[in-house]
C-alpha positions in Angstrom: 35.5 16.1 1.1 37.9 17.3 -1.1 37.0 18.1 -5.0 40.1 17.3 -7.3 40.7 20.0 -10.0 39.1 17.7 -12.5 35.9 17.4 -10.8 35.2 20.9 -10.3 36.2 21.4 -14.2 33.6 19.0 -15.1 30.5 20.7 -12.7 31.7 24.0 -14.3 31.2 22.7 -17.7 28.2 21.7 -17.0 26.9 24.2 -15.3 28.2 26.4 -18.8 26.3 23.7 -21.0 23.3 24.3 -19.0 23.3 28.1 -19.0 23.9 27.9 -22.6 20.9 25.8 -23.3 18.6 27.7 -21.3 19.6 31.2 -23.4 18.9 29.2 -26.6 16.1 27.9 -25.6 14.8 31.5 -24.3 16.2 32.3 -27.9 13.8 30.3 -29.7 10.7 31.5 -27.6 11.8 34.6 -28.1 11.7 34.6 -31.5 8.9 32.4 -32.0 6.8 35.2 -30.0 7.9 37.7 -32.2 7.0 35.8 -35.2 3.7 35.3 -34.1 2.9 39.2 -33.2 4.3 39.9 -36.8 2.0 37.4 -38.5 -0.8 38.5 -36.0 -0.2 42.5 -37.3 -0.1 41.3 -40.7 -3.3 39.5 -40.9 -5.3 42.6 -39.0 -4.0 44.5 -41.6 -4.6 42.6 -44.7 -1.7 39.7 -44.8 0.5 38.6 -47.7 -2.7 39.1 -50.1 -2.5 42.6 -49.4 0.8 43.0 -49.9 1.7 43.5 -45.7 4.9 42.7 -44.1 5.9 43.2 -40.9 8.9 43.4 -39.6 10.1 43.0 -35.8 13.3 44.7 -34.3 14.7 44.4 -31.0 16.0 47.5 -29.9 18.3 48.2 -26.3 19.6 44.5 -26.5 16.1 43.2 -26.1 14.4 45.9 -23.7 12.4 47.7 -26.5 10.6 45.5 -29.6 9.4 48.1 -32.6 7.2 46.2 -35.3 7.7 48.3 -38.5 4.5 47.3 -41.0 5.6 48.0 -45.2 3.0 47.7 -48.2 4.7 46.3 -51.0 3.5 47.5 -54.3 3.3 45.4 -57.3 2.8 48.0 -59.9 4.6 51.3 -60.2 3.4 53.9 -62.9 4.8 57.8 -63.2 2.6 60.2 -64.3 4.6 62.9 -65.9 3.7 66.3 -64.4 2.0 69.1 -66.8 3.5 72.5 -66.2 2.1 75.9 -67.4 -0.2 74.0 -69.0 1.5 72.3 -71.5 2.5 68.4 -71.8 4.7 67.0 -73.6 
């Protein structure tokens, strides 16, 4: 049996649509994964109440994951230093 050019077109195409489906859906359990280490990092250390965020980065196009953990602070004072003794 002979496969017209059409034919052959078509099972590419699909074969394309199916390849691309299968990387977005590794896409989404990829990320999904990393969202739930981050949240799990952020809760051992204190959550949102604390102030914790945790951020996930894929390094090497996806062969090396680093999860970078920042406090944010609400309140920022500066505290003038005294030198020789002396303040203001």
């Amino acid at each position: 049996m002979r496969l017209s050019p059409t034919s052959a077109a078509a099972r590419e195409g699909n074969e394309i649509r199916a390849a691309v489906a299968g990387a977005e859906a590794q896409g989404a359990l990829r990320d999904s994964l990393t969202e739930a280490v981050a949240d799990r990092i952020a809760e051992e250390r204190g959550g949102e109440e604390a102030g914790i965020e945790v951020e996930v980065v894929s390094l090497y196009n996806g062969g090396l994951y680093s999860a970078y953990v920042f406090r944010r602070y609400g309140a920022a004072r500066i505290v003038e230093e005294l030198v020789g003794g002396r303040g203001r």
